[in-house]
C-alpha positions in Angstrom: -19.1 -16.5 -5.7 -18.7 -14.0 -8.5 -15.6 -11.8 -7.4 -15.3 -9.7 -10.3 -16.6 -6.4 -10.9 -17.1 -4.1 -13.7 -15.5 -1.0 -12.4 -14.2 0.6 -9.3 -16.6 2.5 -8.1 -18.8 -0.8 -8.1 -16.2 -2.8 -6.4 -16.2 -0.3 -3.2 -19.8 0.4 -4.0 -21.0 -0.1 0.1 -17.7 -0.7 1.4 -16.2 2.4 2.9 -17.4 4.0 5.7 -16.5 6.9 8.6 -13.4 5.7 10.4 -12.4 3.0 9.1 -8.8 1.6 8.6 -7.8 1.1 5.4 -4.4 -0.7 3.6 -3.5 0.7 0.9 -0.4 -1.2 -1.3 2.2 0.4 -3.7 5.7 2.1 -2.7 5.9 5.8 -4.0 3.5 5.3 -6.7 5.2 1.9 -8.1 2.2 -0.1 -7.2 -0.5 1.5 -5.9 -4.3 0.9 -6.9 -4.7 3.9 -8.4 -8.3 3.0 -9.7 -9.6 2.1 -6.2 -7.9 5.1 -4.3 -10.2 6.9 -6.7 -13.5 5.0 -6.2 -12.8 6.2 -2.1 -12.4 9.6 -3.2 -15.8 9.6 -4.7 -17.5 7.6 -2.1 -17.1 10.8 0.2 -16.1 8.6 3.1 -14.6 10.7 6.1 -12.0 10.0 9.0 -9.9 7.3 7.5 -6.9 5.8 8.8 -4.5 5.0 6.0 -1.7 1.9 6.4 0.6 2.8 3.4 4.6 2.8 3.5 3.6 6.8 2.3 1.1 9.2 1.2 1.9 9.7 -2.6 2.3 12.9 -3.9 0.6 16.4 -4.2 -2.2 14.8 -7.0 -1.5 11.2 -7.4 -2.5 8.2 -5.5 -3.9 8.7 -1.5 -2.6 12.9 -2.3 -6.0 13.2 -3.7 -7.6 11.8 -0.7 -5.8 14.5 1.3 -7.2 17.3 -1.5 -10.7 16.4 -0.1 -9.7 15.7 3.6 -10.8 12.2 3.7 -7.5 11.2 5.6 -7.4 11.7 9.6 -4.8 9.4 10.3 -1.9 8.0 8.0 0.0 4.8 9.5 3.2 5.0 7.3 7.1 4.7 7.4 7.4 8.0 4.6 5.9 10.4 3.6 8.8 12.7 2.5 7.1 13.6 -1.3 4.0 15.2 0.0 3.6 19.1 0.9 0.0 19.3 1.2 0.5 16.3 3.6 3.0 18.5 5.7 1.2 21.3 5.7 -1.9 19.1 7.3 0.1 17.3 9.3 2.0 20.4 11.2 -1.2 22.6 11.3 -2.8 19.5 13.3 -5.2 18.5 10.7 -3.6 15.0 10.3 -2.4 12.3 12.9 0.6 10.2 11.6 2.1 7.3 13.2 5.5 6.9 12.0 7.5 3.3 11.4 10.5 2.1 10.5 9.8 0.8 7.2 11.0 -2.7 7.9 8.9 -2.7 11.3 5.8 -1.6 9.2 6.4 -4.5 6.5 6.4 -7.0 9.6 3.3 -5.4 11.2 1.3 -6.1 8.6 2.3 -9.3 7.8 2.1 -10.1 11.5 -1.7 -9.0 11.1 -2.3 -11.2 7.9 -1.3 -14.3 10.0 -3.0 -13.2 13.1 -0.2 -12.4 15.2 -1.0 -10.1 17.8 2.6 -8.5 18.5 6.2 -8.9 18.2 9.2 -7.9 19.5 11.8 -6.0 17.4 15.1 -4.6 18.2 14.7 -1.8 15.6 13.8 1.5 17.8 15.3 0.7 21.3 16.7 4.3 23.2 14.8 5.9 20.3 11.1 7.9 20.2 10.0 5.0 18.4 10.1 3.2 21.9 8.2 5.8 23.9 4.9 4.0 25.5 5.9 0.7 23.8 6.9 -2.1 26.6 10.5 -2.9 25.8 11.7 -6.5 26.6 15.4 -7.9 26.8 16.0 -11.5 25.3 19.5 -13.5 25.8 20.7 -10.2 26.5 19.5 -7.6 24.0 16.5 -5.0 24.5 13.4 -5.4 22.1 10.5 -3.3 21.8 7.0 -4.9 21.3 5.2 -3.8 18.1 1.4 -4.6 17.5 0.1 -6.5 14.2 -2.1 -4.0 11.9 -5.0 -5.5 10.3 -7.5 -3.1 8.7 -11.2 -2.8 7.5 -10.5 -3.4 3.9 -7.3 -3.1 1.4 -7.0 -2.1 -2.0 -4.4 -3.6 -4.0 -2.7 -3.9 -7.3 -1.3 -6.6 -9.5 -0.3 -7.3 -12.7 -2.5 -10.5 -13.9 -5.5 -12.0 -11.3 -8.0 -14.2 -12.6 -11.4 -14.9 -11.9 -11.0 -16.7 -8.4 -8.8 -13.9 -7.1 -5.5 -15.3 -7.5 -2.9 -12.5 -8.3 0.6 -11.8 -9.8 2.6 -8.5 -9.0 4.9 -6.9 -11.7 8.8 -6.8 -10.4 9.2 -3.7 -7.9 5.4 -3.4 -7.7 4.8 -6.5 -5.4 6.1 -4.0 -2.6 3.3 -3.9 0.3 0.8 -5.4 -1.7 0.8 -9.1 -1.4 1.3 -8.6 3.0 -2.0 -6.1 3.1 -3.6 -8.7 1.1 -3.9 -10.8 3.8 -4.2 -8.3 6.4 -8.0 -6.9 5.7 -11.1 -8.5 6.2 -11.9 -7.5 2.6 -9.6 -7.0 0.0 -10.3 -5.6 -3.5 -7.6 -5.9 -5.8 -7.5 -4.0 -9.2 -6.2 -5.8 -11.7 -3.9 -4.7 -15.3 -5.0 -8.2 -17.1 -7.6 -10.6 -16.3 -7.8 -14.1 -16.9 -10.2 -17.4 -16.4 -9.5 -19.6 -13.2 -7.0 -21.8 -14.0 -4.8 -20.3 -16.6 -1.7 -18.5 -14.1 0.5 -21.3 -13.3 0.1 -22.2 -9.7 3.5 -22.1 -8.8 3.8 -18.1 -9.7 0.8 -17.1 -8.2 1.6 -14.7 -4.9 -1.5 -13.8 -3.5 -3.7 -17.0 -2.8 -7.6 -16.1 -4.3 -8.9 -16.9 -0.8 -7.7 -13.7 0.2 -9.6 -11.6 -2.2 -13.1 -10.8 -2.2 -13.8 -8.0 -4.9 -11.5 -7.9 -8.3 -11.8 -5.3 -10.9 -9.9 -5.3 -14.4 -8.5 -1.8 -14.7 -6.2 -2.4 -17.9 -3.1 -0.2 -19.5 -3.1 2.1 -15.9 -1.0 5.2 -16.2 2.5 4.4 -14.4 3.7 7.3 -12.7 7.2 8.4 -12.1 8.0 10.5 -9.0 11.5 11.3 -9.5 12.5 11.4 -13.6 16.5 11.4 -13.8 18.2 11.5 -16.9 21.6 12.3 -17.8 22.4 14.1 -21.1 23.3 12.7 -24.1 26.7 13.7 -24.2 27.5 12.4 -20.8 26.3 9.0 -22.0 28.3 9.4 -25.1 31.8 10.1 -22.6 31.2 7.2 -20.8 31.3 5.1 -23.7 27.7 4.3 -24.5 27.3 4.0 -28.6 26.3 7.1 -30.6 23.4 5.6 -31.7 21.3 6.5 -28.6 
């Protein structure tokens, strides 16, 4: 089975539909398959329920599926760096599901090994309880969660090769390697691509049975949400050298 494909829009070419449920990996915009997010965009698809821990920013990452309305629902734990998101969201345009963020993380992994539900303490007494059946154990209250499993996921990683087996950078293994197990497809853009057998099997994170599509997107643009820098002077009072 040939998994790779030559660009993005041919690795969703025929995937994405009305309504479906989509996971999409990345945490802010450390992460997130950038490439794929874009081949969605231009596939027109309508009434799709995004799983993302948030909804990127005004421009950048699922902010340009909410430029052309393509969300209805977002399934998330933040979405704090959006206004074109808040301004959908309060005019009633856009559904959102809130989650804690360490009760998302465990949803989806829940769905990528076919667990149903679970019970968490995180929420009891709190709206996150509302209409959820709460259940005490040796004691303590728990609220059941469900296990999210989607239509497809698009993910990213550093290095995949041929037979689907990928490697995430540092920070940027966030979400991705739990949604990509949690999809019946998942298409995975990749920064470098290599034959079948050449990552070491003992650092590879997401298994190759997993994925079903792979497209080399190389030397992506990393975005930064939030640049902070202190002034050179500051550094030099604090006793970094003078010849930053």
């Amino acid at each position: 089975m040939d998994k790779v494909y030559n660009d993005a829009r041919s690795a969703m070419a025929e995937l994405v539909k009305d309504g479906m449920t989509i996971m999409a990996g990345g945490f802010g915009l450390c992460g997130i398959p950038e490439a794929l997010i874009e081949a969605i965009r231009e596939s027109g698809a309508k009434d799709l329920t995004f799983i993302s821990n948030n909804a990127g920013v005004d421009g950048v990452g699922l902010g340009r599926l909410l430029e052309t309305r393509q969300i209805r629902k977002m399934i998330s734990s933040y979405v704090g760096e959006n206004k074109l998101f808040a301004q959908q969201y309060l005019s009633g345009e856009l559904e959102l599901e809130f989650n804690p963020q360490g009760t998302l993380a465990e949803r989806i992994r829940a769905g990528g090994a076919g667990i149903p539900a679970f019970f968490t303490k995180t929420g009891v007494g709190t709206l996150i309880a509302e209409g959820k059946e709460v259940r005490e154990f040796d004691g303590e209250k728990y609220v059941m969660e469900r296990g999210l499993f989607a239509d497809i996921a698009v993910v990213h990683a550093r290095t995949g090769d041929t037979e689907g087996n990928l490697v995430y950078r540092k920070t940027a293994r966030n979400f991705n390697p739990m949604m990509a197990t949690a999809a019946k497809i998942t298409i995975a853009e990749v920064e470098h691509l290599v034959p079948a057998g050449e990552i070491d099997p003992d650092c590879i994170h997401t298994p190759g049975i997993f994925v079903q599509r792979i497209v080399h997107v190389p030397n992506p643009v990393k975005h930064i949400e939030q640049r902070t820098t202190r002034k050179r002077e500051a550094m030099a009072s604090a006793g970094v050298g003078e010849e930053i």
